[in-house]
Structures are given as structure tokens and as C-alpha cells.
Phi, psi and omega in degrees: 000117162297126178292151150220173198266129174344133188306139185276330176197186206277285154033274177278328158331273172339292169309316174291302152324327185288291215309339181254006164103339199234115196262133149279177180260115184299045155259337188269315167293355176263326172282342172281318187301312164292007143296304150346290210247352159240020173053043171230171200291134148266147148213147203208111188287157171144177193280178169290147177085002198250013147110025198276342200265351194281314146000279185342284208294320192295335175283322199264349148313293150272003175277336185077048204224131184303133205262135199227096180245105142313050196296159183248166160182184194292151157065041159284153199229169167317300175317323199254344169266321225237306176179164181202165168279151151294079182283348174286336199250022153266340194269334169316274167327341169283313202304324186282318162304291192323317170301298164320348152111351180263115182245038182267141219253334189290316187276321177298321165313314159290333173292326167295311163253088170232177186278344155329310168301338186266109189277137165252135208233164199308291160358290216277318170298022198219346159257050175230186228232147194218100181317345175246041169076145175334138155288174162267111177260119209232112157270132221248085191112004198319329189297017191241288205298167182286155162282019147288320208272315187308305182301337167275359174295332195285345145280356179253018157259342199251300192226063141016112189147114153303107171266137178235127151305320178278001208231322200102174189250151202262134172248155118318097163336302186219131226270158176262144174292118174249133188230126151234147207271175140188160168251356183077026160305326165204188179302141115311102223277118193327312195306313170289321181286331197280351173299337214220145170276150192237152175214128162289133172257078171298199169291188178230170207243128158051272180276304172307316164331290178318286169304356185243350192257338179293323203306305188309000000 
């Protein structure tokens, strides 16, 4: 997959969406251009079905940049967004120092928790570094997740970055295009929006209808 470089002005914005099919309202095509082009999280509210997760996938089409989707629901968790240990092949590796007679607990201790150990999970995988350019991280539903998890989000929307305790914290070389969804089952917490340019997604009125059913 070829990367390509982000649309120059909203315009080309427009243009860059027509072209994967999905015609917007150039309001909508001007906060994706300034997320874009200031490297910050969008978010975009609206009812279900009205073309907020499709963004995503349209961006990541045409930019040529891997789309990394985070879906949400209750009771998601760290271990299950962002990263958890392998402990059987750490409970291995202990079994295995021990035999060997190594009992420096400082140095096994650093070995066990090394990245050889780490499953990444999407979150930690929307920070790493990708040769066809930043992915696209497309969180999908937060309003389906708990406001625990919505609070841990605020570092990696504010300095695209993960803290692991046991590892140290992982920065993004370069920040990934972030698109987060809600239907608006409940609130967002103020705190999680000031991180993000915000946009409402409606229905499409009429004439954009007419026109997304003439395209096909």
C-alpha cells in the first residue's frame, strides 16, 4: 500500500471523499481537513448509520494508510484495546532461568517484561511506526464503552502515546489519523472532546442523497 500526502485545502478535501464515493457537505469535509492537516483527533457525533465510521475506512483508502478499527462495548478493557503480557511464555521463561541456575531476579525481571512478551493490542498498534505512513485509528462507538476506559483514552488523544508500567511509555513516531465514532447513547465526557476537532454528522438532505444514489 502506497501512502499519499493529505488533501492541500478543503477542496481537495471534497474531492478526495467523492472520489471513494462518499459525497459530504463541505463542513464536514473542512474539520476533516483541519484534523488533517493539524494532526488532531476528530470526533464525530450523529445517529447510527449516517456515515460516521465510513470516514475512516474512506480515508484510509485514499491516503493509502492501514486502517487500525478499535470497536467499543461494555466492559472493554486495557488488556483488550491497548495491551496485556503473554504470561504463559513469561511463566515459561521463568521455568527455564530457574533451571538454568539464573537467579538474578532484577535481570529476569527485565526479560519478562520486554517487548518479546507483548501483545499489542489496537491502541499500542496505532502507535508504531509504519513505512507506508501513520495508520488511520478508527474508535468506533466509544459511547458503548465504560468512563473508565473513555479516561484512559485522554493520553493517547492528547500525546499519542501508551505508559505500560512494567515497559515504560510507548510514543508514536509520527501521530496516527484518529477518527472517534458515538451515537450518542450517553455523553462524552468534555474532557475526552477538548482533545479532538468535533463535528455532528446528520442525515444528508435531499439533494446529497440524490446524488450519493445517481453516483453509484
Amino acid at each position: 500500500m502506497t501512502a499519499a500526502a493529505p488533501p492541500a485545502s478543503v477542496d481537495a478535501t471534497l474531492e478526495l471523499l467523492t472520489s471513494r464515493g462518499y459525497l459530504a457537505e463541505r463542513s464536514l469535509a473542512t474539520v476533516v481537513f483541519l484534523a488533517l492537516r493539524m494532526g488532531r483527533p476528530l470526533f464525530l457525533e450523529g445517529e447510527a448509520g449516517v456515515g460516521k465510521t465510513e470516514i475512516a475506512k474512506v480515508l484510509s483508502a485514499a491516503l493509502g494508510r492501514r486502517l487500525i478499527r478499535l470497536q467499543c462495548y461494555e466492559g472493554l478493557d486495557v488488556a483488550s484495546a491497548v495491551y496485556e503480557w503473554n504470561s504463559s511464555a513469561q511463566m515459561i521463561a521463568i521455568r527455564l532461568a530457574e533451571a538454568a541456575g539464573d537467579t538474578d531476579r532484577d535481570q529476569l525481571s527485565s526479560d519478562i517484561f520486554s517487548e518479546r512478551f507483548l501483545i499489542k493490542r489496537p491502541l499500542l498498534q496505532a502507535l508504531e511506526p509504519d513505512t507506508a505512513g501513520a495508520p488511520v485509528l478508527l474508535i468506533d462507538e466509544l459511547d458503548r464503552a465504560d468512563e473508565a476506559f473513555e479516561a484512559y483514552l485522554l493520553e493517547v488523544l492528547s500525546d499519542f502515546q501508551v505508559t505500560i508500567p512494567e515497559f515504560g511509555t510507548i510514543k508514536a513516531p509520527a501521530p496516527p489519523i484518529v477518527i472517534v465514532t458515538s451515537n450518542r447513547t450517553r455523553e462524552i465526557h468534555d474532557a475526552l472532546k477538548r482533545r479532538c476537532l468535533y463535528h455532528w454528522v446528520d442525515y444528508p438532505n435531499a439533494q446529497r442523497a440524490l446524488a450519493t444514489v445517481t453516483s453509484r
